[in-house]
C-alpha positions in Angstrom: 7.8 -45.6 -41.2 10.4 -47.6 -39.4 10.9 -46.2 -36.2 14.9 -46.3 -36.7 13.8 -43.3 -39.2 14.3 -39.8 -38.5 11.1 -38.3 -38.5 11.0 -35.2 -41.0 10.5 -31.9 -39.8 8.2 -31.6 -42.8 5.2 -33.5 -41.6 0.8 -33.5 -41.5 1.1 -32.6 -37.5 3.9 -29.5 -38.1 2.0 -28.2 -41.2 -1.5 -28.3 -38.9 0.4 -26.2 -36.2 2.1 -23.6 -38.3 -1.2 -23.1 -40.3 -2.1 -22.5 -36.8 0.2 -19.9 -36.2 -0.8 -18.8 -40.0 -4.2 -18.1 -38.3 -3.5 -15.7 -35.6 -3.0 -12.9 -37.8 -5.9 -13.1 -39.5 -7.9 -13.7 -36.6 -6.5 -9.8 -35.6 -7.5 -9.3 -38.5 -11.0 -10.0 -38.4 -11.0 -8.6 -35.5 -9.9 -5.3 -35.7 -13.6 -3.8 -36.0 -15.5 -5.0 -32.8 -18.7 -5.0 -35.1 -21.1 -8.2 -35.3 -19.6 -9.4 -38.7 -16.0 -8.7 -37.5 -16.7 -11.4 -34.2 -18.6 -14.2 -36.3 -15.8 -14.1 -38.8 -13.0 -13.7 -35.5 -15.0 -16.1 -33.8 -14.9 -18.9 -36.8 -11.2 -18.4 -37.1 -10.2 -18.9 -33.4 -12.8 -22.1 -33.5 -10.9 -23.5 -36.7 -7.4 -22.8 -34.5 -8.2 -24.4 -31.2 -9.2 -27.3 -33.5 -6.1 -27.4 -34.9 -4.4 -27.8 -31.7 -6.3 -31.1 -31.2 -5.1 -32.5 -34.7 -1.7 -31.8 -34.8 -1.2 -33.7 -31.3 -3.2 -36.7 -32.7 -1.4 -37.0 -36.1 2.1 -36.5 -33.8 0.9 -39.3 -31.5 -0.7 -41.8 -33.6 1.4 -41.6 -36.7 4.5 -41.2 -34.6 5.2 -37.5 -35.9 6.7 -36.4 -32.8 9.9 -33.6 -33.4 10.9 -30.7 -31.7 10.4 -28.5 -33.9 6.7 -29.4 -33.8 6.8 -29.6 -29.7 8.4 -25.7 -29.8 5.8 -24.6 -32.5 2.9 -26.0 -31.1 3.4 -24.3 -27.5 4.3 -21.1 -29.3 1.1 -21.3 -31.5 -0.9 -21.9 -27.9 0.3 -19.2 -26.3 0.3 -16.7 -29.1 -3.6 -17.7 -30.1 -4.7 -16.9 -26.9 -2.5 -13.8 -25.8 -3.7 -12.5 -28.9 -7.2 -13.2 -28.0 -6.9 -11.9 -24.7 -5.3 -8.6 -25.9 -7.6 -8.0 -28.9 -11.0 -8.5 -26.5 -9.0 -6.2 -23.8 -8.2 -3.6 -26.7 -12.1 -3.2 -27.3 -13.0 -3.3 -23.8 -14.5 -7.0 -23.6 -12.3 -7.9 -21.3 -11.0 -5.9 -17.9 -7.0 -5.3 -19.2 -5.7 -6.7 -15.3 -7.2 -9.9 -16.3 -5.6 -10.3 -19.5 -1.8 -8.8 -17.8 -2.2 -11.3 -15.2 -2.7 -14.4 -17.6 0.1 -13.2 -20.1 2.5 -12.2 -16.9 1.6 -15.8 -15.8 2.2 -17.5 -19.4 5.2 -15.7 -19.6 6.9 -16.3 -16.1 5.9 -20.4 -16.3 7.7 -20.6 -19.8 10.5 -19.1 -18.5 10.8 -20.8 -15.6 10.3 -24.1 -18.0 13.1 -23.5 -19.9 15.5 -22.7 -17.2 14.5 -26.1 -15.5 15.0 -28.0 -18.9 18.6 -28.7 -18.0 17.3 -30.4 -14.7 14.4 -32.2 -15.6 11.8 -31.5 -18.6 8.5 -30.0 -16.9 5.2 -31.9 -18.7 2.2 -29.6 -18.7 0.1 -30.2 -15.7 -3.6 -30.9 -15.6 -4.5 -27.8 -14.2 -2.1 -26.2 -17.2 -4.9 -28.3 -19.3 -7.7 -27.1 -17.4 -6.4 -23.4 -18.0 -6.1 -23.7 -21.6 -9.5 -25.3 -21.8 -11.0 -22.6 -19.6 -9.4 -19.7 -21.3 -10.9 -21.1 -25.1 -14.3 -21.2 -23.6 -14.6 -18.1 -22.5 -12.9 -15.8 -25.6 -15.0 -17.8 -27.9 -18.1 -16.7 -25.6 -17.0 -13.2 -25.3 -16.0 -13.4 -29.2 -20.0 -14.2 -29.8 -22.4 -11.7 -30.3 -25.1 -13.6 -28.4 -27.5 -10.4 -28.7 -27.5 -10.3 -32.6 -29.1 -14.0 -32.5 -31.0 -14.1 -29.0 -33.3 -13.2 -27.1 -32.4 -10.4 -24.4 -32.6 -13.3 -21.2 -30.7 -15.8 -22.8 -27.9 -13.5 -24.1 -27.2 -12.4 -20.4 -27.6 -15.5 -19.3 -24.5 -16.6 -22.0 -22.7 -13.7 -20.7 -23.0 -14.2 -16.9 -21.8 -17.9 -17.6 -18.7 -16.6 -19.6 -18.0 -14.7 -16.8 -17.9 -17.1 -14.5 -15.7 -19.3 -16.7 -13.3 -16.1 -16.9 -13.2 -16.3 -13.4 -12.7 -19.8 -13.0 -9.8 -19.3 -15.9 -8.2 -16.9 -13.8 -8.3 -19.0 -10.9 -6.8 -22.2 -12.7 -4.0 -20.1 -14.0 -2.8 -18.7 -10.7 -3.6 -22.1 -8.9 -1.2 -23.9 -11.8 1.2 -21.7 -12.1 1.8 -22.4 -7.8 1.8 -25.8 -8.7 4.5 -25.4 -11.6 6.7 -23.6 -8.9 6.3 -26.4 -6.0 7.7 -28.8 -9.0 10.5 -26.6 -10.1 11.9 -26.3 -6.3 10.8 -30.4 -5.7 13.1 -30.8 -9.3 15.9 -28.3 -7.9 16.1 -30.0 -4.4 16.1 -33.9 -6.2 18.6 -32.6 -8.5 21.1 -30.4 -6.2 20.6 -33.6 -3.8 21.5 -36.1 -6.4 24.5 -34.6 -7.7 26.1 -34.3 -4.3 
């Protein structure tokens, strides 16, 4: 494609995202029964979704597929795979329901706060937004496994105590970040209120 070309909305790296977004639903779904069956299917979809959030920003980048509609619907897709995650494992009490209010509060409040700081400078995710994200998929897929129905008694725990200390590293990185995104946004405001003096 010559890069004087529009890129179309209609693109490999947009259709990966919205199937994406296709796939929250039915990983609600699948998980509306907490029962073993109901998390290896839940747990297959989310796996399949995170992957697709690895794909679409390849294809973007490397066939120079970059759009905003595809920017918007990939951080929308993010967000709503793991909030939904986070509230379905909270709704069957997997997951304490502070911890998921605190990450979705946080979610909320940064995009927020991103978009009203758009028309002074455009805030790039951070690493420790990365780290977050990375975090947060680790540990809903190993609350989402039923460890128990495949190992043995030691090891299963042993799974579980490690999720849990990845929810709490999670929970760390997202309060940590978020601090980080609100030193930037007052840095941004002070550079731009000082340059347009």
């Amino acid at each position: 494609m010559n890069k004087q070309d529009p890129v179309p909305v209609l693109n490999i790296a947009n259709v990966v995202t919205v199937i994406r977004l296709l796939l929250i639903p039915a990983f609600i779904w699948a998980f509306w029964e907490a029962d073993t069956t109901s998390r290896w299917i839940a747990t297959g979809i989310f796996f399949v979704a995170a992957m697709t959030d690895k794909l679409d920003g390849y294809l973007a980048r490397s066939r120079n597929l970059i759009t905003d509609f595809g920017k918007l619907a990939d951080s929308i897709a993010d967000k709503a795979l793991i909030g939904a995650a986070l509230i379905m494992l909270s709704w069957h009490d997997m997951l304490p329901w502070w911890i998921t209010i605190v990450m979705l509060v946080r979610e909320l409040g940064i995009t927020i706060m991103r978009m009203y700081m758009k028309r002074k400078a455009v805030m790039a995710a951070g690493k420790g937004g990365k780290l977050k994200m990375m975090l947060q998929s680790l540990f809903i897929g190993g609350l989402l496994l039923p460890w128990r129905s495949f190992l043995p008694d030691w090891a299963a725990t042993g799974i579980e105590w490690l999720t849990w200390v990845l929810v709490a590293g999670a929970l760390i990185t997202s309060i940590w970040s978020a601090i980080q995104y609100v030193q930037d946004a007052i840095k941004i405001s002070r550079e731009y209120d000082g340059d347009s003096q």
